[in-house]
C-alpha positions as CSV (number, residue, x, y, z in Angstrom):
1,X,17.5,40.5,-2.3
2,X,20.1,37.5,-2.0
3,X,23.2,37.6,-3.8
4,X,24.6,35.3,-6.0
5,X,26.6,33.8,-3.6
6,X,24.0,33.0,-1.3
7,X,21.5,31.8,-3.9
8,X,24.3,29.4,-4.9
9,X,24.8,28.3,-1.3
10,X,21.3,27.6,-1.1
11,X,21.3,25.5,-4.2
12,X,24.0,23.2,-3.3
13,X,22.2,22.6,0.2
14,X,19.1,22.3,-1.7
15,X,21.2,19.4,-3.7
16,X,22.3,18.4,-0.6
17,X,19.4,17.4,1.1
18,X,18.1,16.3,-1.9
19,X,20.9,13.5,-2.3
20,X,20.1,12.4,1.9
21,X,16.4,11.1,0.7
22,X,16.0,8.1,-0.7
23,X,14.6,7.4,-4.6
24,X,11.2,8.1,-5.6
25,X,9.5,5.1,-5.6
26,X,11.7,2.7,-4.1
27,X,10.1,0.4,-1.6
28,X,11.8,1.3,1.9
29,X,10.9,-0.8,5.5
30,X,11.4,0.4,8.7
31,X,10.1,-0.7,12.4
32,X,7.6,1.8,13.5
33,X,7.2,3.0,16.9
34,X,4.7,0.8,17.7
35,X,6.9,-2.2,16.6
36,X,4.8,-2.7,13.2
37,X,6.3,-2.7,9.9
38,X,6.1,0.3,8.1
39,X,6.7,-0.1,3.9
40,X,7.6,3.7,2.4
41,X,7.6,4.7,-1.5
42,X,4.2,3.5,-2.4
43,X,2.5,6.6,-1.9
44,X,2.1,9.8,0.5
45,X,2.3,8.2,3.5
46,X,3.7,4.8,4.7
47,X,1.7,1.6,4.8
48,X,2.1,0.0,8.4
49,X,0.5,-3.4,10.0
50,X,1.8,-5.6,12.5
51,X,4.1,-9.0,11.6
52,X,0.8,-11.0,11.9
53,X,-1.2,-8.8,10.0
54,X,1.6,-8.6,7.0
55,X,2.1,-12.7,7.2
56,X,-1.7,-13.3,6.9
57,X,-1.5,-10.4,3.8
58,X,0.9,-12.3,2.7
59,X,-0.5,-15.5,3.3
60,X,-3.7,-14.0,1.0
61,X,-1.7,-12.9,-1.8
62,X,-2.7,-15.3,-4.8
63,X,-6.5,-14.5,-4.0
64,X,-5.5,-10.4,-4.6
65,X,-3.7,-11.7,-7.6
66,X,-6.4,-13.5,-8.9
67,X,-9.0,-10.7,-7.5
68,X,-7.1,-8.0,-9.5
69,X,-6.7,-9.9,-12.8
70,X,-10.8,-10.8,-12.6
71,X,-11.0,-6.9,-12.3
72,X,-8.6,-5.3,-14.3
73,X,-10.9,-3.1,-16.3
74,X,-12.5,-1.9,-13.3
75,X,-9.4,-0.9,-11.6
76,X,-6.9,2.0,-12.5
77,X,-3.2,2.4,-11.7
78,X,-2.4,5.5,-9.7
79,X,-2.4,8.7,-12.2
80,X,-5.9,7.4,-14.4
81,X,-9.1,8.4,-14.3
82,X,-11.5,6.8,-12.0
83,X,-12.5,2.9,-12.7
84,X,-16.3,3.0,-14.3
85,X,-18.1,0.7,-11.6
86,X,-16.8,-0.2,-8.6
87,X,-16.3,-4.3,-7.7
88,X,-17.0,-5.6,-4.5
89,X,-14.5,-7.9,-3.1
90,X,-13.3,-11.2,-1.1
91,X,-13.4,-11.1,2.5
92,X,-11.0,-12.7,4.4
């Protein structure tokens, strides 16, 4: 059984490493191995395409916005129950 001491050494490095990671949530990019372009904080694990892949994304970006207003009651935000019917979408 650990002693208080300990327990309270382990809490500060607990708090510790803790304070060395970066917020929940906020969006973090980094250069991947690879040389894509990795974007942390939006879920699990990082999203990571190549610069042309991103700039054509990018590029495409008032179709998703249109695409997710024309399906808003289809689609959920992260922590809701699954959407009723799925939509198909826009290639590209």
């Amino acid at each position: 059984m650990a002693t208080e001491k300990e327990l309270l050494a382990q809490i500060e490095a607990l708090k510790a490493e803790l304070a060395k990671r970066p917020e929940a949530g906020k969006l973090r990019l980094k250069v991947s191995p690879k040389g894509g372009l990795s974007v942390y904080g939006l879920g699990r694990f990082p999203v990571t395409l190549y610069k042309s892949q991103w700039l054509r994304l990018i590029g495409f970006i008032e179709e998703i916005k249109a695409f997710i207003k024309a399906n808003d009651k289809l689609l959920k935000e992260k922590g809701e129950e699954e959407p009723p019917v799925a939509a198909t979408g826009t290639e590209g």
